[in-house]
PDB file of N, CA, C and O in Angstrom, chain B, residues numbered from 101:
ATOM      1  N   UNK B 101     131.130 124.125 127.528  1.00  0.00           N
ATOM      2  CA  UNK B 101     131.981 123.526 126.539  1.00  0.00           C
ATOM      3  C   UNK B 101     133.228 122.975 127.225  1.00  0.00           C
ATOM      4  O   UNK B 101     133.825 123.552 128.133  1.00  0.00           O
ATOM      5  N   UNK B 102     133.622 121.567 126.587  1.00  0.00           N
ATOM      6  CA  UNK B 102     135.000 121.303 127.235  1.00  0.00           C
ATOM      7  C   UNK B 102     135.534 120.832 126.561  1.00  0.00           C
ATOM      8  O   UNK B 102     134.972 120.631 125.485  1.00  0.00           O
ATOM      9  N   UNK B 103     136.768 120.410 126.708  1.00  0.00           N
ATOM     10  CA  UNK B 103     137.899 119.825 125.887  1.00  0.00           C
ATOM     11  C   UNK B 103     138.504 118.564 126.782  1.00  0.00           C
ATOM     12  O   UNK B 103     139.045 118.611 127.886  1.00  0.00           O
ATOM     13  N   UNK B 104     138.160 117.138 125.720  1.00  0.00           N
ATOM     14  CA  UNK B 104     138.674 116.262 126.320  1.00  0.00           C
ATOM     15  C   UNK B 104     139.288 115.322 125.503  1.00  0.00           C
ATOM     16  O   UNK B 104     139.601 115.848 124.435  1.00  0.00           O
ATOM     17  N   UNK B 105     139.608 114.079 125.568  1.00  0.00           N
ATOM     18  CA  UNK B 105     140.940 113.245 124.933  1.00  0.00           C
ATOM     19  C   UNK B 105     140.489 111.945 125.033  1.00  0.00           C
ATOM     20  O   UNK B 105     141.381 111.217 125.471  1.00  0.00           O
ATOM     21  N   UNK B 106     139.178 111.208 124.738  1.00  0.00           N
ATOM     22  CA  UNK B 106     139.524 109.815 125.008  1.00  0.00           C
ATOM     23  C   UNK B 106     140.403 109.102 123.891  1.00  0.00           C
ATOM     24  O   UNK B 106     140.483 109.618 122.777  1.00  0.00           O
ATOM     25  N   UNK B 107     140.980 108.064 124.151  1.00  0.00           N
ATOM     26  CA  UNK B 107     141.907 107.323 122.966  1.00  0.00           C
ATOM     27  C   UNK B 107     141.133 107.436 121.560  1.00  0.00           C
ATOM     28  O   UNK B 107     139.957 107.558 121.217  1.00  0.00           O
ATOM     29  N   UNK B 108     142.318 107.340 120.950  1.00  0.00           N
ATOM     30  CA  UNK B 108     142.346 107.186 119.540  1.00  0.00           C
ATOM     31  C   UNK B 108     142.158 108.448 119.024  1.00  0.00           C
ATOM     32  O   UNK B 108     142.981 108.533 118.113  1.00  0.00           O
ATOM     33  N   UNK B 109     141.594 109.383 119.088  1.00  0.00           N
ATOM     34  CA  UNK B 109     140.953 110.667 119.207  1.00  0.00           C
ATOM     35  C   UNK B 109     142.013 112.034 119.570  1.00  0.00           C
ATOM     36  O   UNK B 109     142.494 112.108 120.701  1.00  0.00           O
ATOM     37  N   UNK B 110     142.229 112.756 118.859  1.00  0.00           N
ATOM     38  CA  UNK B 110     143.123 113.710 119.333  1.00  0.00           C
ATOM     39  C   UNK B 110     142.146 115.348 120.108  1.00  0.00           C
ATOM     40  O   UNK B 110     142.412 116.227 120.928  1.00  0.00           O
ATOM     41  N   UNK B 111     140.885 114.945 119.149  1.00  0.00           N
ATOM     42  CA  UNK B 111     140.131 116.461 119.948  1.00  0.00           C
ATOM     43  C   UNK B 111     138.935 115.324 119.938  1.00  0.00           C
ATOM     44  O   UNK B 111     138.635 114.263 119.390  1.00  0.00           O
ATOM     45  N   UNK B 112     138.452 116.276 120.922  1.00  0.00           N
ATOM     46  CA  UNK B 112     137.064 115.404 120.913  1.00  0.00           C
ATOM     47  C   UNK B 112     136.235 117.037 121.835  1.00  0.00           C
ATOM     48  O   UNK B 112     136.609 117.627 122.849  1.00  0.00           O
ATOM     49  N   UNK B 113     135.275 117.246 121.092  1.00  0.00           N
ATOM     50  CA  UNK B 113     134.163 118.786 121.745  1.00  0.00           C
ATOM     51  C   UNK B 113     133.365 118.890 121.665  1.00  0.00           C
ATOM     52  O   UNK B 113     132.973 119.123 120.522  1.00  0.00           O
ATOM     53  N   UNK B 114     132.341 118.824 122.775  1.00  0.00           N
ATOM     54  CA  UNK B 114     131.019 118.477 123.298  1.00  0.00           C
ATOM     55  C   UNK B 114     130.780 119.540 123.595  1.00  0.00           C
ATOM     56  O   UNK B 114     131.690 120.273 123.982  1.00  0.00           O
ATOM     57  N   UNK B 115     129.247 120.065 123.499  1.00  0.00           N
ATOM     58  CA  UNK B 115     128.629 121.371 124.007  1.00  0.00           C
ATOM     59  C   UNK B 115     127.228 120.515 124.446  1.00  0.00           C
ATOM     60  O   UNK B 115     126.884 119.557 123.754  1.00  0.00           O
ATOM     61  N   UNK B 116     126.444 120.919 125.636  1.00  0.00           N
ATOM     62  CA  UNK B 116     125.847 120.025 126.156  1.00  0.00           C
ATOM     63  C   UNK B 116     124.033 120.827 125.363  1.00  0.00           C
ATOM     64  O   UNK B 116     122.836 120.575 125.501  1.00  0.00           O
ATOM     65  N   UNK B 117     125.084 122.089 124.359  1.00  0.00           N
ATOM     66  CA  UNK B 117     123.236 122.517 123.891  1.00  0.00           C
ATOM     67  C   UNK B 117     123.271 122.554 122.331  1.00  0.00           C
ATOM     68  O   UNK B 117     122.647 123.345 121.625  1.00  0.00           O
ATOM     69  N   UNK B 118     124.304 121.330 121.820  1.00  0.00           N
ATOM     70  CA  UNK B 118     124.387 121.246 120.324  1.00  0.00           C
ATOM     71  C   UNK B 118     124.486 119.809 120.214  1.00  0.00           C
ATOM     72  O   UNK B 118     124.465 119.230 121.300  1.00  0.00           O
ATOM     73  N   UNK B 119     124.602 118.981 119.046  1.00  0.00           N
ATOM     74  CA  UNK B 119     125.042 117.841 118.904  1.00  0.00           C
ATOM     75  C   UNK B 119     126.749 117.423 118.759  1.00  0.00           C
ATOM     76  O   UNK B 119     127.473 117.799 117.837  1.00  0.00           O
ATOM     77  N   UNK B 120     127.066 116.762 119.638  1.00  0.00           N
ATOM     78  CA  UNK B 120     128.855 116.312 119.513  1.00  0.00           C
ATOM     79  C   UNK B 120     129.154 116.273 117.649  1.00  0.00           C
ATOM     80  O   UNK B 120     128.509 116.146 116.608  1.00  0.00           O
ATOM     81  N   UNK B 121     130.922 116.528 118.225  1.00  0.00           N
ATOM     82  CA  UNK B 121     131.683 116.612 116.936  1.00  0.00           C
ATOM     83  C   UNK B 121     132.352 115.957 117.323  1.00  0.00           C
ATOM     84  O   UNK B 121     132.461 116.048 118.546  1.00  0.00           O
ATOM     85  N   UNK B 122     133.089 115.066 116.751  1.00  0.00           N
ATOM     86  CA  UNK B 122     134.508 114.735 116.836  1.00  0.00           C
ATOM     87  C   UNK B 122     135.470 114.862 115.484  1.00  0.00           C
ATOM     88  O   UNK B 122     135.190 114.591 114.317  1.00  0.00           O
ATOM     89  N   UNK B 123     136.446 115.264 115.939  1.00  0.00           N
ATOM     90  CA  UNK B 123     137.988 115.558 115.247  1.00  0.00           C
ATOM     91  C   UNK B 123     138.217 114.747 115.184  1.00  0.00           C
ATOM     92  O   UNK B 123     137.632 114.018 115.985  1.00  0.00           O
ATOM     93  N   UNK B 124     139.084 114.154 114.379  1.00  0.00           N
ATOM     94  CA  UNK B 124     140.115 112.684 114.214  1.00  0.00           C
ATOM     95  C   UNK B 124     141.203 113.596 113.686  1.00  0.00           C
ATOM     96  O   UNK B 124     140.982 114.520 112.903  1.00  0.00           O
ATOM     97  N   UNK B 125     142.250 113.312 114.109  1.00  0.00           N
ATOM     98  CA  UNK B 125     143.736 113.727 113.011  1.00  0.00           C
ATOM     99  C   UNK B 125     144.426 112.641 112.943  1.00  0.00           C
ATOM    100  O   UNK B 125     145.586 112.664 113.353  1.00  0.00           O
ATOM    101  N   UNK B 126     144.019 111.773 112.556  1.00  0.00           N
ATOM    102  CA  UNK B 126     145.001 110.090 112.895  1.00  0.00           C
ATOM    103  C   UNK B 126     145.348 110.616 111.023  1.00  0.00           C
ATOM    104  O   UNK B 126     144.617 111.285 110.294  1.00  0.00           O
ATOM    105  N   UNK B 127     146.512 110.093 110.757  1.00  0.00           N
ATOM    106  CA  UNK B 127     146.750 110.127 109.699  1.00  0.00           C
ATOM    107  C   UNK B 127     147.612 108.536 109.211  1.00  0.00           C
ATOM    108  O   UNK B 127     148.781 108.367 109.559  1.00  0.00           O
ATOM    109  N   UNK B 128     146.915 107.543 108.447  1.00  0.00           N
ATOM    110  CA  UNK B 128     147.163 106.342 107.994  1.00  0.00           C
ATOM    111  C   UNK B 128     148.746 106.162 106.771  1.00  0.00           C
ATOM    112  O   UNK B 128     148.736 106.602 105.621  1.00  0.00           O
ATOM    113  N   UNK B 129     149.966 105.421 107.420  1.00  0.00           N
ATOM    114  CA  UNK B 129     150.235 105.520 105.814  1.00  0.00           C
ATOM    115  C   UNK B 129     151.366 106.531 105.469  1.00  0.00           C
ATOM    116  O   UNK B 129     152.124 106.570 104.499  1.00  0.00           O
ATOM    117  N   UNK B 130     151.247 107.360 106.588  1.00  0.00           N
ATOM    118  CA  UNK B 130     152.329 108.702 105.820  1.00  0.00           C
ATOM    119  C   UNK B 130     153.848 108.272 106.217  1.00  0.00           C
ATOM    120  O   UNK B 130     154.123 107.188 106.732  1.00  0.00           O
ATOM    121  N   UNK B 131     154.428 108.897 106.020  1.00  0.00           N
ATOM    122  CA  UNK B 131     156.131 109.219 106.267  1.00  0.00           C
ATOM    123  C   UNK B 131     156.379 110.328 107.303  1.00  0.00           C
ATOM    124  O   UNK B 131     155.462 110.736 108.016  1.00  0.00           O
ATOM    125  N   UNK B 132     157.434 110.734 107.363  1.00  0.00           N
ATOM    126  CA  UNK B 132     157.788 111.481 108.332  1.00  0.00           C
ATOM    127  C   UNK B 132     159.529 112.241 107.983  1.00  0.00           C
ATOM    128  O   UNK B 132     160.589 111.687 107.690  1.00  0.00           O
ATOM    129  N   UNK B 133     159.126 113.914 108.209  1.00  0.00           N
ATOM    130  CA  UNK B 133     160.163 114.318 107.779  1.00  0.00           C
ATOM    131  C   UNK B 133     160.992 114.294 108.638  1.00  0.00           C
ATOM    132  O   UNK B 133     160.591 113.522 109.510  1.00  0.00           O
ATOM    133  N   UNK B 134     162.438 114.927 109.026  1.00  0.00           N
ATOM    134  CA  UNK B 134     163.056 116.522 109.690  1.00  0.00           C
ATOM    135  C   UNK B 134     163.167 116.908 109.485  1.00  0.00           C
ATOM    136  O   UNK B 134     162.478 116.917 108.466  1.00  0.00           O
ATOM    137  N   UNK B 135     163.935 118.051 109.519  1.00  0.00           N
ATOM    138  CA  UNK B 135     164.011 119.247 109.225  1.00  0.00           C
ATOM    139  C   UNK B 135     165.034 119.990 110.228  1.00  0.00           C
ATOM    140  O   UNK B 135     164.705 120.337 111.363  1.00  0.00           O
ATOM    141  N   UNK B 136     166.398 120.207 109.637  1.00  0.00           N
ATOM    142  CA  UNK B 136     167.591 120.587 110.290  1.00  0.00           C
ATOM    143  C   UNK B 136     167.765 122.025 109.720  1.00  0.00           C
ATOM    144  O   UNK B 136     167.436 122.326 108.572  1.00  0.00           O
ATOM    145  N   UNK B 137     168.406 123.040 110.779  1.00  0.00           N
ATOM    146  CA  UNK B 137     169.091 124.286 110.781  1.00  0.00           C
ATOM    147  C   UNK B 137     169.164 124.612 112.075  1.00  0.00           C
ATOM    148  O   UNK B 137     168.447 124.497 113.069  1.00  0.00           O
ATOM    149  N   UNK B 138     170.760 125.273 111.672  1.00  0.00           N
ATOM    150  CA  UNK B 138     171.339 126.136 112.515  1.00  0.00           C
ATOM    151  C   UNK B 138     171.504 127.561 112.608  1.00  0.00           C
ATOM    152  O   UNK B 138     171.306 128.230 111.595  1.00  0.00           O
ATOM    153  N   UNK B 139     171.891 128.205 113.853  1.00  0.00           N
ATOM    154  CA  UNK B 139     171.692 129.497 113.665  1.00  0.00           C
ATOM    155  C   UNK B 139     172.834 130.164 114.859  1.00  0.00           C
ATOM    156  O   UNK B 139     173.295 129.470 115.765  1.00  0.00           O
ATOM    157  N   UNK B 140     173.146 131.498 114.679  1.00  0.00           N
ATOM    158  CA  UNK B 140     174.519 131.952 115.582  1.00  0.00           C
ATOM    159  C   UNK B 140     174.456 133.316 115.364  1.00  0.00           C
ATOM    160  O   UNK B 140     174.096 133.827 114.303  1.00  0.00           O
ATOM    161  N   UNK B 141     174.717 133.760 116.109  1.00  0.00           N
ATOM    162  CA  UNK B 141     174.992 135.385 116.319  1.00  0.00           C
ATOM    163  C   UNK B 141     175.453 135.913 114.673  1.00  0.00           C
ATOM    164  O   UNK B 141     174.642 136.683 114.158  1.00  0.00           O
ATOM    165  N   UNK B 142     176.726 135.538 113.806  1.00  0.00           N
ATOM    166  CA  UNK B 142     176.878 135.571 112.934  1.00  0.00           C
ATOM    167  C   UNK B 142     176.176 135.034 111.431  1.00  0.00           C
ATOM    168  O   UNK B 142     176.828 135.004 110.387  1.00  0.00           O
ATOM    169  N   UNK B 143     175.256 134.771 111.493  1.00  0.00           N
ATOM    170  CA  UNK B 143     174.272 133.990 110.481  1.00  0.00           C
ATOM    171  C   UNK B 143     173.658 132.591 110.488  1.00  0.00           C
ATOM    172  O   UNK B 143     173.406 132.226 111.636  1.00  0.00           O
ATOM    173  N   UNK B 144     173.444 131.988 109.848  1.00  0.00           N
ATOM    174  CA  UNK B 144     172.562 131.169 110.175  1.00  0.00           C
ATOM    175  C   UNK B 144     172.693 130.270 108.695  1.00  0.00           C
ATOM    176  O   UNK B 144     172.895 130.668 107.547  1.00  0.00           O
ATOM    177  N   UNK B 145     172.452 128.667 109.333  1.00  0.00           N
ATOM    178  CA  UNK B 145     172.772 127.869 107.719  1.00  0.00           C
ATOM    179  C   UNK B 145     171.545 127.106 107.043  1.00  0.00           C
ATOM    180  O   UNK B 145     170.450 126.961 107.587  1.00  0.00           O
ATOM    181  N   UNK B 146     171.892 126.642 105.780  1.00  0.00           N
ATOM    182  CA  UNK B 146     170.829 126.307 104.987  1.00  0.00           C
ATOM    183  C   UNK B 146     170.191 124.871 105.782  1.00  0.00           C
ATOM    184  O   UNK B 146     170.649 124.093 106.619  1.00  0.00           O
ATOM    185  N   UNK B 147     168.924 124.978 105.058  1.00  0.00           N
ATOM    186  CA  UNK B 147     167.984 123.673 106.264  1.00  0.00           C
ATOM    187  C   UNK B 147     168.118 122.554 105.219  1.00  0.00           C
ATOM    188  O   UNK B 147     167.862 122.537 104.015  1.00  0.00           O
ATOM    189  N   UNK B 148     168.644 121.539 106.138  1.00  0.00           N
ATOM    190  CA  UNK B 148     168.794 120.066 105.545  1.00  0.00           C
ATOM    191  C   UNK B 148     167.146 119.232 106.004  1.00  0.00           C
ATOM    192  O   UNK B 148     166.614 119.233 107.114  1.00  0.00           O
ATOM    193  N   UNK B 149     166.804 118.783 105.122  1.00  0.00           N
ATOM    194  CA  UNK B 149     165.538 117.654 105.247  1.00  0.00           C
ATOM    195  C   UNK B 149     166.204 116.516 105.302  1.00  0.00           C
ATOM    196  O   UNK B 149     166.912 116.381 104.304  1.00  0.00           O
ATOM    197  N   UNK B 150     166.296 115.348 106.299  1.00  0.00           N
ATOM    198  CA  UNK B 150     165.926 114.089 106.572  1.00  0.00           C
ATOM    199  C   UNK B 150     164.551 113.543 106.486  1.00  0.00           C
ATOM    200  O   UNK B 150     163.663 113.705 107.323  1.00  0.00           O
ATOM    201  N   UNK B 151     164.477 112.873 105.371  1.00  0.00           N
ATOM    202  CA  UNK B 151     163.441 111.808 104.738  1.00  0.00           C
ATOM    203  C   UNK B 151     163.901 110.675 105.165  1.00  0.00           C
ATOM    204  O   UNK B 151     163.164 109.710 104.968  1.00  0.00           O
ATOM    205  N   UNK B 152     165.016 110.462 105.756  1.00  0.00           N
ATOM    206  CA  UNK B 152     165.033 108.543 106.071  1.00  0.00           C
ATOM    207  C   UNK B 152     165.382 108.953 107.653  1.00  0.00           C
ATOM    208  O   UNK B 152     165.670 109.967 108.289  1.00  0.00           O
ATOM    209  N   UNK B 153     165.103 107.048 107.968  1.00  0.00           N
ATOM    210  CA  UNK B 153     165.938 106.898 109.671  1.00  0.00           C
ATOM    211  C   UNK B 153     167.189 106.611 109.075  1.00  0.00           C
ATOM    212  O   UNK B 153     167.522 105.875 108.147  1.00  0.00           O
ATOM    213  N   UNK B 154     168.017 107.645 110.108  1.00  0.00           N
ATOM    214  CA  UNK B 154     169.370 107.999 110.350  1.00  0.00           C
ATOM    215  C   UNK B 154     170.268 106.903 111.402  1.00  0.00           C
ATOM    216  O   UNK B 154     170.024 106.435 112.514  1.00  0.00           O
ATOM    217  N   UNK B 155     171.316 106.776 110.523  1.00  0.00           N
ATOM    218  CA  UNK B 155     172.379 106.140 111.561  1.00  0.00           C
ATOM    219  C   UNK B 155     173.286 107.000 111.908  1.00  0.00           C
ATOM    220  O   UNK B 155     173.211 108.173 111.542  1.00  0.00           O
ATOM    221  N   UNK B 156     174.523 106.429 112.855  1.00  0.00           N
ATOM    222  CA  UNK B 156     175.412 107.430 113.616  1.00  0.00           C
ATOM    223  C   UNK B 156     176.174 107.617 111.963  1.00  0.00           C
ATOM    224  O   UNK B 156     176.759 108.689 111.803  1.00  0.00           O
ATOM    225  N   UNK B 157     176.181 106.837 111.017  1.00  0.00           N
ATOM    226  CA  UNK B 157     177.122 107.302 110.326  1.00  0.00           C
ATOM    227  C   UNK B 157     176.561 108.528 109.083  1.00  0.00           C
ATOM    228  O   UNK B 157     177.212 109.467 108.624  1.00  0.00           O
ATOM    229  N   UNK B 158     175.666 108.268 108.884  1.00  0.00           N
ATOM    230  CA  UNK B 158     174.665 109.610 108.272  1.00  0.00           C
ATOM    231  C   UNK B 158     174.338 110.878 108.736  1.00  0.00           C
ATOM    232  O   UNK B 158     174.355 111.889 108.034  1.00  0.00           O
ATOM    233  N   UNK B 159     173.938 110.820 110.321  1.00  0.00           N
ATOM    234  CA  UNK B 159     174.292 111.665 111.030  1.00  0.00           C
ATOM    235  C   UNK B 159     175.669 112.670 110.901  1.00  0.00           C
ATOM    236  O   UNK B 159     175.909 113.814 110.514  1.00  0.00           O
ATOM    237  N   UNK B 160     176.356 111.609 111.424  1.00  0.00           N
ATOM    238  CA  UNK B 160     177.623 112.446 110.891  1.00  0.00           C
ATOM    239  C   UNK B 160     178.135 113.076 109.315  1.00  0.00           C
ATOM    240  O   UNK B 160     178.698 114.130 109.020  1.00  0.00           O
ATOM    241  N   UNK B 161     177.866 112.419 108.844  1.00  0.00           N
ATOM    242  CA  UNK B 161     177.986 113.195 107.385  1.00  0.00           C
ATOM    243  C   UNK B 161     176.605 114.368 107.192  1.00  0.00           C
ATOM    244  O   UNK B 161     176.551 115.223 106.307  1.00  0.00           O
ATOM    245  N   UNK B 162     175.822 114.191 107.996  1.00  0.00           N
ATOM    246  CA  UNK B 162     175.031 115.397 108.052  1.00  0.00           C
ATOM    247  C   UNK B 162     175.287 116.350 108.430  1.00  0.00           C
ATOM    248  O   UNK B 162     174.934 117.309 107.744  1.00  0.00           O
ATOM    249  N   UNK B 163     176.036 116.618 109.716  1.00  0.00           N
ATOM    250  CA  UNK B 163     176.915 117.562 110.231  1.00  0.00           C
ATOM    251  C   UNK B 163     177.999 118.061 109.175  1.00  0.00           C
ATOM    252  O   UNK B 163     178.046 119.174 108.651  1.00  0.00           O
ATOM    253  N   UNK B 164     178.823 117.029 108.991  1.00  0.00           N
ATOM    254  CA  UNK B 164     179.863 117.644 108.381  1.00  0.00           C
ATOM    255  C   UNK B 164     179.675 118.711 106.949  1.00  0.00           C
ATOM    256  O   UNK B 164     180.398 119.658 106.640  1.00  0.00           O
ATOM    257  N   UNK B 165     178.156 118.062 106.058  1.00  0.00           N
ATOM    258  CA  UNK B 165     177.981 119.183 105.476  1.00  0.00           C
ATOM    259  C   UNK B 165     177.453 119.994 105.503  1.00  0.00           C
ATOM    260  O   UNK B 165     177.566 120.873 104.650  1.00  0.00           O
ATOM    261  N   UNK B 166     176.541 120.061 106.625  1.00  0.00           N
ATOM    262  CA  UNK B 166     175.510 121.355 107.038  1.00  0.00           C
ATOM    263  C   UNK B 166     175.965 122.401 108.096  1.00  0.00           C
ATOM    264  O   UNK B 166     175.704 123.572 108.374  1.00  0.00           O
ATOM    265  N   UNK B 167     176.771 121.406 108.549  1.00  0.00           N
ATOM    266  CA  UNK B 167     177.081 122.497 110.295  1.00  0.00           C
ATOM    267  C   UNK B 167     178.465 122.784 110.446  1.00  0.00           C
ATOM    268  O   UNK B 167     178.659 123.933 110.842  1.00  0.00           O
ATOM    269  N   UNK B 168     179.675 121.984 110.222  1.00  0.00           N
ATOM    270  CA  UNK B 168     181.116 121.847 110.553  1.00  0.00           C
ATOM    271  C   UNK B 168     181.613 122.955 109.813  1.00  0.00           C
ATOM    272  O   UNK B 168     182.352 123.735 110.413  1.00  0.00           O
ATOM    273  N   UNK B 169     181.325 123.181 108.543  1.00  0.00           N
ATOM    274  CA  UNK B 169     182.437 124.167 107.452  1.00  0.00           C
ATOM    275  C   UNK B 169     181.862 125.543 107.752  1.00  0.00           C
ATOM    276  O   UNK B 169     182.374 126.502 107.174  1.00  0.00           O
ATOM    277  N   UNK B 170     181.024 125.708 108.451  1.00  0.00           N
ATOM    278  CA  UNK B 170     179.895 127.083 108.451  1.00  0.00           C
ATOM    279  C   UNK B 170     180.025 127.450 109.797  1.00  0.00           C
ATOM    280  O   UNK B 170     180.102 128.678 109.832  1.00  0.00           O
ATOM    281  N   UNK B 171     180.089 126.949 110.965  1.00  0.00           N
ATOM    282  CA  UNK B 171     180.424 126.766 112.419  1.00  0.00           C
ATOM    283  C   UNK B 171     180.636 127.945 112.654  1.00  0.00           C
ATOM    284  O   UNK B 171     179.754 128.749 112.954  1.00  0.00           O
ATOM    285  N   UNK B 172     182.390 128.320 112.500  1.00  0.00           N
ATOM    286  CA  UNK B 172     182.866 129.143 112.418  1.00  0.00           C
ATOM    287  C   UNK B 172     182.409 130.538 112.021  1.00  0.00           C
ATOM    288  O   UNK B 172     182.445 131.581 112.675  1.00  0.00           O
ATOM    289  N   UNK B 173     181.987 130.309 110.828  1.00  0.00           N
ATOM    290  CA  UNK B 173     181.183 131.428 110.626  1.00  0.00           C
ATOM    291  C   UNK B 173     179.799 132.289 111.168  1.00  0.00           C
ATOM    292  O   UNK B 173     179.631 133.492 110.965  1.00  0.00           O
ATOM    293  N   UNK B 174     178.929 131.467 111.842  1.00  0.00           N
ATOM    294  CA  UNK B 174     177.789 131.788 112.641  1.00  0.00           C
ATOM    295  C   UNK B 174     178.253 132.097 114.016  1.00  0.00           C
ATOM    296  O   UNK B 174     177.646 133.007 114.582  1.00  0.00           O
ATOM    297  N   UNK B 175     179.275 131.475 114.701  1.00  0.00           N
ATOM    298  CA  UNK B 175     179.456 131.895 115.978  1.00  0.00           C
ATOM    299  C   UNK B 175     180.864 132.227 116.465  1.00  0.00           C
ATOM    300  O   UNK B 175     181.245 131.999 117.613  1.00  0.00           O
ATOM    301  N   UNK B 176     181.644 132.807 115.462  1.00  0.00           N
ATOM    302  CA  UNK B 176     183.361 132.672 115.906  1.00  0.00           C
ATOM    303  C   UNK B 176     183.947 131.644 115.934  1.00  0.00           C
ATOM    304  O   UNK B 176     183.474 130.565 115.577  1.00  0.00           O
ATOM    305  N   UNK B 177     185.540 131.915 116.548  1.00  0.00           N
ATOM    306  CA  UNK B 177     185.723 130.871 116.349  1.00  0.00           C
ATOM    307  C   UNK B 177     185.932 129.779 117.546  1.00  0.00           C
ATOM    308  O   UNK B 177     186.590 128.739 117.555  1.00  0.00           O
ATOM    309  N   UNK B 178     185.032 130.475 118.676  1.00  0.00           N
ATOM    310  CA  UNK B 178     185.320 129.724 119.636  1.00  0.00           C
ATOM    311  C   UNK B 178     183.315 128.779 119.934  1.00  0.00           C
ATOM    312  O   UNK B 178     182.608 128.395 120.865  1.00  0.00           O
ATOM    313  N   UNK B 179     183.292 128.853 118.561  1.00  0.00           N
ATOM    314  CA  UNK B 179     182.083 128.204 118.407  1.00  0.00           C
ATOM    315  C   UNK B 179     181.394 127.256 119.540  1.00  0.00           C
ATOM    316  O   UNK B 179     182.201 126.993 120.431  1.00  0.00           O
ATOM    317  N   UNK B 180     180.207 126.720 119.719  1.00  0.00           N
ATOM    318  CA  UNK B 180     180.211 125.349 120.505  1.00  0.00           C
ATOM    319  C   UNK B 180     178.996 124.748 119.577  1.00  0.00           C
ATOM    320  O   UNK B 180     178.274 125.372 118.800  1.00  0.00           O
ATOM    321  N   UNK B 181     178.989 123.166 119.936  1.00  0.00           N
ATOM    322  CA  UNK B 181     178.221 122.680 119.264  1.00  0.00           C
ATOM    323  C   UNK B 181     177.358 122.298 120.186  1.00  0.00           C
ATOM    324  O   UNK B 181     178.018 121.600 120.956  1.00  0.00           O
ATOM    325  N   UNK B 182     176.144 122.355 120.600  1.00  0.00           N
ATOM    326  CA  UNK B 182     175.248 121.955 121.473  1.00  0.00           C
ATOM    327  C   UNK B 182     173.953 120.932 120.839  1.00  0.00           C
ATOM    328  O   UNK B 182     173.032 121.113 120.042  1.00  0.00           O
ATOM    329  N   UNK B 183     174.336 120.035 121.482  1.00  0.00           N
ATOM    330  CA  UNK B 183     172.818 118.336 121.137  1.00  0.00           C
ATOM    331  C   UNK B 183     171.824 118.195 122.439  1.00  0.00           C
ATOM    332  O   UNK B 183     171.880 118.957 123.404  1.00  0.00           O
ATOM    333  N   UNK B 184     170.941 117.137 122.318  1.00  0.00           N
ATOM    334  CA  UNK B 184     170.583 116.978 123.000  1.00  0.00           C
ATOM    335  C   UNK B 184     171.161 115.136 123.659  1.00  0.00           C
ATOM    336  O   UNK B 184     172.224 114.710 123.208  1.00  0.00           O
ATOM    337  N   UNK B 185     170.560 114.469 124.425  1.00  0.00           N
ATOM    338  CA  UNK B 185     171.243 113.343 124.554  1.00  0.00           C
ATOM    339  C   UNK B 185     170.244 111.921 123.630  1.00  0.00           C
ATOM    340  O   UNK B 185     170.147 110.864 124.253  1.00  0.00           O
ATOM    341  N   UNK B 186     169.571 112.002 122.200  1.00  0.00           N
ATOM    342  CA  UNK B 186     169.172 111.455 122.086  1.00  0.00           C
ATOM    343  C   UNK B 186     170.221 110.210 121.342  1.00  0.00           C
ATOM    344  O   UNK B 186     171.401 110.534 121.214  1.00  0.00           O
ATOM    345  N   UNK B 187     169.879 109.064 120.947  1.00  0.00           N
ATOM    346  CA  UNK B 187     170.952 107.865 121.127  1.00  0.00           C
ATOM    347  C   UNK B 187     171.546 107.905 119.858  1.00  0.00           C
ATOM    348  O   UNK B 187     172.724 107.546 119.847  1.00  0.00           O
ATOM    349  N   UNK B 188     170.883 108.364 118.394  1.00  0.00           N
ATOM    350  CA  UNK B 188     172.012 108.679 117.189  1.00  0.00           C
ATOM    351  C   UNK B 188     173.201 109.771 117.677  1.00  0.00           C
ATOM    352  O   UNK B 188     174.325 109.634 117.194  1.00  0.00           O
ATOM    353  N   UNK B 189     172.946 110.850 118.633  1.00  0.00           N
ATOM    354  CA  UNK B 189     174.369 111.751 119.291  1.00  0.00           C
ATOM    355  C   UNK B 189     175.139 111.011 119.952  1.00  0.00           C
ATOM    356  O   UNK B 189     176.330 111.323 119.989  1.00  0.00           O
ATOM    357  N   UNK B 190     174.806 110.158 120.460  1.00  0.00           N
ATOM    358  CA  UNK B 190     175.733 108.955 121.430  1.00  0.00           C
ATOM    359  C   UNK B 190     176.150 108.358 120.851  1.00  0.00           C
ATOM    360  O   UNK B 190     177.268 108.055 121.270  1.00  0.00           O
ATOM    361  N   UNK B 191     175.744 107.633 119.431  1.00  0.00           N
ATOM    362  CA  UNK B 191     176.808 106.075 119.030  1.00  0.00           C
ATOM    363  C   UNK B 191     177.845 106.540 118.511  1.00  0.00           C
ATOM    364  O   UNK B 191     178.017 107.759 118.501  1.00  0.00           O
ATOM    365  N   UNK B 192     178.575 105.856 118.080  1.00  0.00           N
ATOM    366  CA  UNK B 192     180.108 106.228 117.549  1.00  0.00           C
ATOM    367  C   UNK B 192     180.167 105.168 116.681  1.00  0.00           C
ATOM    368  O   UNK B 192     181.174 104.986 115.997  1.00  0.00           O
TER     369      UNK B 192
END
């Protein structure tokens, strides 16, 4: 038995003493969530869903009501905020 990947195809599994299967998981059509929360030694905050593409300025109002007023409270007050470098954290 093996496990292999040609395109288009996410599983594809052959046994050389049965007849092939193939998997498809392509999914046509859908949307796409996120799904935000934070968490800190001191507690942890409620999860925001993003249903749309985000700009720097949504972003930021995402923070300010999910993460900024609560900060403090999950990690002291010498809190930090840690991102990664993707390009909505960069614009201004």
């Amino acid at each position: 038995m093996t496990w292999n990947s040609p395109d288009g195809f996410s599983y594809y599994w052959y046994n050389l003493r049965k007849e092939e299967e193939i998997f498809s998981t392509r999914v046509k059509g859908g949307g796409s969530v996120m799904i935000w929360a934070s968490f800190g030694w001191g507690g942890k905050s409620s999860i925001c869903f993003v249903d749309d593409r985000m700009n720097s300025r949504g972003y930021r109002e995402e923070l300010k009501k999910y993460l900024i007023d609560i900060g403090s409270c999950m990690g002291g007050s010498d809190w930090i905020f840690q991102q990664d470098n993707t390009p909505i954290h960069r614009s201004k």
